[in-house]
C-alpha positions as CSV (number, residue, x, y, z in Angstrom):
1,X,196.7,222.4,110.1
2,X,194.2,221.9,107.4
3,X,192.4,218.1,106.5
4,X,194.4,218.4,103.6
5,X,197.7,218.9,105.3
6,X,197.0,216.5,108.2
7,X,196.3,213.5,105.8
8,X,199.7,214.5,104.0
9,X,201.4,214.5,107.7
10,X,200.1,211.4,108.7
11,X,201.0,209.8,105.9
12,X,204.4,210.6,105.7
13,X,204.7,209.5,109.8
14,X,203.2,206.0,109.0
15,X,205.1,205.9,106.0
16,X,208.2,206.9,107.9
17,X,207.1,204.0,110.9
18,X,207.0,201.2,108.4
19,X,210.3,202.1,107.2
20,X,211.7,202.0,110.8
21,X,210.8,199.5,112.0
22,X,210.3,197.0,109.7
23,X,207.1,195.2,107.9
24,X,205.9,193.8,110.9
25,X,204.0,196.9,112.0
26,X,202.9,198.0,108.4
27,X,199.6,200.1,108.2
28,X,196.5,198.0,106.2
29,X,194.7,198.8,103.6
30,X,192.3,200.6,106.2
31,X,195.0,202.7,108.1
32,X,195.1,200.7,111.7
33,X,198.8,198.9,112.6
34,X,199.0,195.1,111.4
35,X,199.5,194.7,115.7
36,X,195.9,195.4,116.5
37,X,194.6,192.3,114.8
38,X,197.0,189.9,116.3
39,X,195.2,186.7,118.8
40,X,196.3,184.6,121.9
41,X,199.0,182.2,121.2
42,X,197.7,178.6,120.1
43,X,200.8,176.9,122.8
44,X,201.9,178.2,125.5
45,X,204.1,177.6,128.7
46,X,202.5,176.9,132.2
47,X,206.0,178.4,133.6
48,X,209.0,179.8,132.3
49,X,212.0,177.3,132.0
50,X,214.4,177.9,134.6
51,X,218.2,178.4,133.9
52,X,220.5,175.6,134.3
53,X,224.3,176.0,136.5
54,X,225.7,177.6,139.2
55,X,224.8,181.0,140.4
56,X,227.6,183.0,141.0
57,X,229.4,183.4,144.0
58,X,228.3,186.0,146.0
59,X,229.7,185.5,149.3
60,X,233.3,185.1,150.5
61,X,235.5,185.5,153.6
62,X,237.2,189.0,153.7
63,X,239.3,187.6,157.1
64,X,240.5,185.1,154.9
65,X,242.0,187.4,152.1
66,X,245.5,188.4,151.2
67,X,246.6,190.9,154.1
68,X,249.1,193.7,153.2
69,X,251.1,194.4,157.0
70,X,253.8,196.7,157.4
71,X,255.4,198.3,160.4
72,X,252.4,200.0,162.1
73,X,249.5,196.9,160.7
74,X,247.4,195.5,158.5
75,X,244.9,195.0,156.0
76,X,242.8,193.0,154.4
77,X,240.6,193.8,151.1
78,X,237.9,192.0,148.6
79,X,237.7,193.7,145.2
80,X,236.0,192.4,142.1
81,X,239.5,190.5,141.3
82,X,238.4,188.3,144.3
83,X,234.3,188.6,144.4
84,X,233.3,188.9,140.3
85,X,230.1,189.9,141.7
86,X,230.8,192.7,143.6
87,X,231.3,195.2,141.1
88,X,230.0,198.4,142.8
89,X,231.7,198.4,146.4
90,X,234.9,197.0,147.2
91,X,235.5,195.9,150.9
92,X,238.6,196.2,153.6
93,X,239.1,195.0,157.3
94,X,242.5,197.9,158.9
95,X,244.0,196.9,161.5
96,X,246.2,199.3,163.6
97,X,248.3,198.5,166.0
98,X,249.1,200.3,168.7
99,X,250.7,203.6,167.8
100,X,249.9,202.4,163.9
101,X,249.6,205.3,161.4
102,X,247.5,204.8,158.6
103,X,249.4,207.5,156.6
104,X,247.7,209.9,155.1
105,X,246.5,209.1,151.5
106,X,243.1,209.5,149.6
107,X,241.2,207.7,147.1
108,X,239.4,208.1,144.0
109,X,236.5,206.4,145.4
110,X,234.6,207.2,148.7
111,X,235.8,205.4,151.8
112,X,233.0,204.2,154.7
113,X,234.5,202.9,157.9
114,X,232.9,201.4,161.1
115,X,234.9,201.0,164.2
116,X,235.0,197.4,165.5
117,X,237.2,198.1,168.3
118,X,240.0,200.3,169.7
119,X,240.5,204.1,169.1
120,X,241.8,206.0,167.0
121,X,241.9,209.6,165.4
122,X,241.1,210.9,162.2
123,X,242.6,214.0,160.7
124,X,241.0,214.4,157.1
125,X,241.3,217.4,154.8
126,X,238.1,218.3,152.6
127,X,237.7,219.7,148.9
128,X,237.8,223.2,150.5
129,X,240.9,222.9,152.1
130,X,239.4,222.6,155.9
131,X,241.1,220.1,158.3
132,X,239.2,218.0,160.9
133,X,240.9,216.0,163.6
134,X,238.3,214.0,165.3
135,X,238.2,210.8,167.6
136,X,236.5,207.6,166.8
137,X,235.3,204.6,169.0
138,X,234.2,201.3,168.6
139,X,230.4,201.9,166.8
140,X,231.6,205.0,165.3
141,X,231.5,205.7,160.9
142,X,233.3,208.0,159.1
143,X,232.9,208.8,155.5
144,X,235.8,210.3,153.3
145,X,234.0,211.7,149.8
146,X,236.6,210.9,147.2
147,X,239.8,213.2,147.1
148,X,239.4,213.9,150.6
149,X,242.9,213.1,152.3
150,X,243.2,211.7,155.5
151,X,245.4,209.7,157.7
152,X,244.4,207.2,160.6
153,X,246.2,206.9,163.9
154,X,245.3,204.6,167.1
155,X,245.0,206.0,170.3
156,X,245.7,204.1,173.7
157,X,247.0,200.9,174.4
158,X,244.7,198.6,172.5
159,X,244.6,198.1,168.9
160,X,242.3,199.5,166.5
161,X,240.4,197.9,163.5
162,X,238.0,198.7,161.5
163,X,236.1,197.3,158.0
164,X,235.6,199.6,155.5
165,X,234.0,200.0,151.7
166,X,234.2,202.0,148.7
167,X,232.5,203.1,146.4
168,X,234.4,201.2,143.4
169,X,234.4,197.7,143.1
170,X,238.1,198.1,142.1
171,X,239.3,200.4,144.5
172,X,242.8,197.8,145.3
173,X,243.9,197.8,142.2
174,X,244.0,202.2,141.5
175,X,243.0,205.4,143.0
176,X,244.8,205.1,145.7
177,X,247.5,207.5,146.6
178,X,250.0,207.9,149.7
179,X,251.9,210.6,150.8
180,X,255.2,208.5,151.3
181,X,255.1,206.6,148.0
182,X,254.7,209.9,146.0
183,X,257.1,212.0,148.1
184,X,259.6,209.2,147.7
185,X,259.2,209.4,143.7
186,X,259.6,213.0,143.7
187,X,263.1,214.8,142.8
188,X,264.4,216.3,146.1
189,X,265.6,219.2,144.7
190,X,262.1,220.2,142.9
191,X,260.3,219.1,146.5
192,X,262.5,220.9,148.5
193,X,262.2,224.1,146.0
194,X,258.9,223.4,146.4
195,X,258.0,223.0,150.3
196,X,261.1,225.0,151.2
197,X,262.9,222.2,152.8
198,X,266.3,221.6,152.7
199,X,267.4,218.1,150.6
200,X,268.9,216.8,153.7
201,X,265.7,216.8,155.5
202,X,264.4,214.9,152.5
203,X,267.2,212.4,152.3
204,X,265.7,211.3,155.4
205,X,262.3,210.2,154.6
206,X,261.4,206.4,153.2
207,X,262.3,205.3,150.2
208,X,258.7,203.9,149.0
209,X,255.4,203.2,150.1
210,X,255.5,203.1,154.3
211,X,251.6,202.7,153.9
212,X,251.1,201.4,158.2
213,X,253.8,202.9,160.1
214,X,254.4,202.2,163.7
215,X,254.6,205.4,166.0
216,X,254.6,206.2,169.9
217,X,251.5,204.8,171.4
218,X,249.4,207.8,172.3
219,X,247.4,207.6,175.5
220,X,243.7,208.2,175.1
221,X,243.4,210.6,177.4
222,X,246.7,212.7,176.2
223,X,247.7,216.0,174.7
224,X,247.2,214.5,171.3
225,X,243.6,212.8,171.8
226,X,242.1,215.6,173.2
227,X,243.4,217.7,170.2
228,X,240.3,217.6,168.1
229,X,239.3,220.3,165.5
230,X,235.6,218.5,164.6
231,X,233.6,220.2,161.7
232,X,230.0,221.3,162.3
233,X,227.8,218.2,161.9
234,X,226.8,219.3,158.8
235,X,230.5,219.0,157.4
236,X,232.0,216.3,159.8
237,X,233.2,212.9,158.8
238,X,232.2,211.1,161.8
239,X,228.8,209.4,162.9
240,X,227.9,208.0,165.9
241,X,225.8,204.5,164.0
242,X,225.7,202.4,166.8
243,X,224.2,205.2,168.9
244,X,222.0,206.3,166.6
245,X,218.2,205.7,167.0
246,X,216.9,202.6,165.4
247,X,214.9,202.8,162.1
248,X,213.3,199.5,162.7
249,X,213.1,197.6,166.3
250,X,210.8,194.0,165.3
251,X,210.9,190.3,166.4
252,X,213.8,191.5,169.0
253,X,215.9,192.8,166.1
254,X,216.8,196.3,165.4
255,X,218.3,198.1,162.0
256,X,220.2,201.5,162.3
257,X,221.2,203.7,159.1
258,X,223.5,206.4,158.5
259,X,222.0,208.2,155.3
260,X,222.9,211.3,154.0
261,X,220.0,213.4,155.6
262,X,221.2,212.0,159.1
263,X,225.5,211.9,158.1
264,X,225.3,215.2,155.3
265,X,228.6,214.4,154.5
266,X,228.3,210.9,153.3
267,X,226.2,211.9,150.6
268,X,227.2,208.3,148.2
269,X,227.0,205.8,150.8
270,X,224.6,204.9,153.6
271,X,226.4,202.6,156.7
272,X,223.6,200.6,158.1
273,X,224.0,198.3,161.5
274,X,221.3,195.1,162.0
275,X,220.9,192.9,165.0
276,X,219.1,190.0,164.2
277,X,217.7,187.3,167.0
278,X,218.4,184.3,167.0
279,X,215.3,182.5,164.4
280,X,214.5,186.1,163.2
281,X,215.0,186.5,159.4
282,X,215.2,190.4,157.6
283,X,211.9,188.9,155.3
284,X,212.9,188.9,151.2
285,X,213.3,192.5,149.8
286,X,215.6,194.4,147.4
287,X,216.7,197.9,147.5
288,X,215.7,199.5,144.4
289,X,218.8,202.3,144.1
290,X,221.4,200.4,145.6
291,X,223.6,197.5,146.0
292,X,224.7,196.3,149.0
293,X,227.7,195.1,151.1
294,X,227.9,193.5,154.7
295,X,230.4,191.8,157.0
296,X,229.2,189.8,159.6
297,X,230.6,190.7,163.1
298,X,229.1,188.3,164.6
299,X,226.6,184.9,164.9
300,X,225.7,182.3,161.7
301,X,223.8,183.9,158.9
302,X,222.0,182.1,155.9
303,X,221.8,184.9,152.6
304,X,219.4,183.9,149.9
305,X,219.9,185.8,146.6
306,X,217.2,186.0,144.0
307,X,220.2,186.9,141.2
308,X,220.8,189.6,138.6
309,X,220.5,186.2,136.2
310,X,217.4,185.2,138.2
311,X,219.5,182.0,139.7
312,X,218.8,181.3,143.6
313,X,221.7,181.5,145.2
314,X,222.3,180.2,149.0
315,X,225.8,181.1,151.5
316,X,225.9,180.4,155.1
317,X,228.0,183.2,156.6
318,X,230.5,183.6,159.7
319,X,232.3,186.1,161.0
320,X,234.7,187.5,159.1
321,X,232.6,186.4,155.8
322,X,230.8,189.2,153.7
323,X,227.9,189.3,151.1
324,X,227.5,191.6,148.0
325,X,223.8,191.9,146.9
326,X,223.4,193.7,143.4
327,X,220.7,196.5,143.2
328,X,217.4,195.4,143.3
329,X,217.9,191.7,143.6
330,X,215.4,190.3,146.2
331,X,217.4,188.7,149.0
332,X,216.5,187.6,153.0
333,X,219.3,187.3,156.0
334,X,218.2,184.5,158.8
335,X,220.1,184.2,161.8
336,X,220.6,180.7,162.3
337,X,222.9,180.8,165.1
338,X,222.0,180.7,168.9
339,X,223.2,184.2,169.7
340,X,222.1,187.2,167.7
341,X,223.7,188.2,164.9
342,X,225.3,191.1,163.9
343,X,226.1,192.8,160.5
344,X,227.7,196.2,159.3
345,X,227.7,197.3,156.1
346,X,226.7,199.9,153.5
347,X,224.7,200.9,150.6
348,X,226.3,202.6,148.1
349,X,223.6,205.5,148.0
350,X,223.0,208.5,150.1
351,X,219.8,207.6,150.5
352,X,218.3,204.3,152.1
353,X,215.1,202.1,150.5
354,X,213.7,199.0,150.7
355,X,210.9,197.3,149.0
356,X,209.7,194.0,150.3
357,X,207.9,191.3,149.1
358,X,205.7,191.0,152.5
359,X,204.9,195.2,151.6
360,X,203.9,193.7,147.8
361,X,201.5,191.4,149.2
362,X,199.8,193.6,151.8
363,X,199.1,196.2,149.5
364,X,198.4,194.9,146.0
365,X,194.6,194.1,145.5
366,X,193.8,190.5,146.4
367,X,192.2,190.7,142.8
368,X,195.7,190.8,141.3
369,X,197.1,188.3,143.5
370,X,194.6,185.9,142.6
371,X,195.2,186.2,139.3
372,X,199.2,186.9,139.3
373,X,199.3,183.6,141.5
374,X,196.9,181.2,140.3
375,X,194.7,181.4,143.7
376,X,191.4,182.1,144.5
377,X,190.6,185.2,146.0
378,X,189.9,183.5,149.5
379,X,192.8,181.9,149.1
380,X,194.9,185.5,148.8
381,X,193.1,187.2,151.2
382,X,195.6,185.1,154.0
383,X,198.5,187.1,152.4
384,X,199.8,189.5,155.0
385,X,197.4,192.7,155.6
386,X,200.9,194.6,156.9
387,X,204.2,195.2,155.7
388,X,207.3,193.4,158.0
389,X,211.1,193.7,158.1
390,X,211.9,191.0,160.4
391,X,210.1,187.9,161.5
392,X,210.8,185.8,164.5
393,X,210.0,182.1,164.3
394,X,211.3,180.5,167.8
């Protein structure tokens, strides 16, 4: 491009910019932006004004919802209709009773579950038309990718239950569908035509939704429990979290994961397990590519939320309560019980990360905090020199 040329070009671009954007920008006289002569305010703020009201809730008990029992059980579930908040994972606590059928059905969404207690047995039928039967125990995950069908069924004589999440903050209210409450909608002479079954087998089968349905208790160590078909670990929907190895073991408090490169299958969510001491706080952090759902299975927790609307927000949690934390809103979890604590929940990424303030300090020059802060240099230099997860107090 000649002189000539280039002059033309850029001035049909600044010409083009003002026009854009508006007169505040316009070229001068001599060619530079208006911007580049602008000076420090005359006033300014020490601090930015803080918003006034109520953060939002954040917190709530699941064991306290609306449960949804038929024959074989029960469950419990917190959707955004319950928890505004909680708009990417929705939350469940299944109970089966003994000899309780979950019946098979499948989602829209993803479905993570951890197994609080009992057995039961899986059987689950993936996007390439494989089955997997496979046991679960107490500590155990499983992860059904959406559209994967499956059905639950206890084995032995105790009951099983287990809290799960999805992947859709509205999972309760669609995306769920069940094999009794379609069959039952179904003409029976264009189902039998189309399984090959007579009508008067059909005639037989429930008339809506059986959703839990109570069968004959299977023995744990019986024909049927020891009929597992597991997948290769690469393709299985079971995980062993509470056996896994721990990611962080601190202040007598330990954190397992289940992420995708560990559980390939679970490739949207990641199940994590923490144990906290009693005085030992997971230190403020935020996880920058996923929100967050827990249940507490046990101890007191306190949550403090640094919110999306940059409210603090504060919930003392129990059992049976559970906490939504939106992406990349800092947040810390103290135990302030006298036992430890214990929380399961997910992220709803394959892939776990966690930034945290304590990390931010150690690293960042002690010239930036000084200035960021208001402090002298000396005075930074007692930030922590490490990063920490937990911290123990007593």
């Amino acid at each position: 491009m000649d002189q000539t040329s280039r002059r033309v070009f850029l001035g049909t671009l600044a010409a083009g910019g003002s026009f854009a954007v508006g007169g505040a920008f316009a070229a001068t006289d001599d060619g530079h932006a208006a911007g580049a002569d602008v000076a420090p305010a005359g006033t300014f703020l020490r601090t930015i004004p803080r918003k006034a009201g109520a953060p939002p809730a954040f917190t709530i008990s699941l064991d306290a919802g609306p449960i949804k029992a038929t024959s074989g059980g029960w469950a419990r579930d917190v959707t955004t209709r319950q928890l505004p908040i909680a708009t990417g994972i929705a939350g469940a606590h299944l109970f089966l009773n003994p000899g309780g059928v979950r019946e098979m059905h499948w989602h829209s969404s993803a479905e993570w579950g951890y197994i609080v207690a009992g057995h039961c047995q899986a059987t689950v039928i993936d996007a390439a038309g494989e089955m997997e039967v496979v046991n679960f125990a107490p500590g155990d995950t499983w992860y059904f990718p959406g559209g994967h069908a499956h059905a639950i069924q206890a084995l032995g004589t105790d009951p099983c239950h287990a809290i799960l999440a999805f992947d859709d903050g509205l999972y309760g209210e669609h995306g769920t569908f069940g094999l009794s409450d379609w069959m039952s909608r179904l003409d029976p002479a264009i189902l039998g035509h189309a399984l090959g079954v007579p009508e008067a087998t059909l005639a037989a089968l429930p008339p809506g939704e059986t959703y839990i349905m109570q069968g004959p208790v299977l023995p744990l160590d019986g024909p049927a429990a020891r009929a597992e078909r597991p997948l290769a670990p690469s393709r299985s929907h079971r995980y062993g979290l509470a056996g896994s190895d721990t990611i962080v073991d601190a202040a007598g408090s330990t954190m397992r994961v289940a992420p995708a490169s560990a559980f390939p299958v679970s490739a949207g969510m990641t199940g994590l397990l923490v144990r906290l001491a009693p005085g030992a706080i997971h230190t403020p952090h935020w996880h920058p590519g996923a929100n967050e759902w827990h249940y507490v299975l046990r101890g007191r927790t306190r949550v403090t939320l640094f919110g999306p609307d940059k409210r603090l927000a504060v919930a003392e949690l129990g059992p049976g309560d559970c906490a939504y934390i939106p992406r990349a809103c800092g947040h810390s979890v103290e135990n302030i019980g006298t036992g430890t604590a214990e929380l399961v929940g997910v992220h709803d990424s394959g892939v776990y990360s966690e930034s945290s303030l304590a990390g931010w300090l150690a690293q960042a020059p002690r010239h930036l905090l000084a200035a960021n802060l208001g402090l002298d240099e000396q005075a930074a230099a007692s930030f922590p020199t490490a990063s920490r997860v937990f911290s123990r107090t007593v």
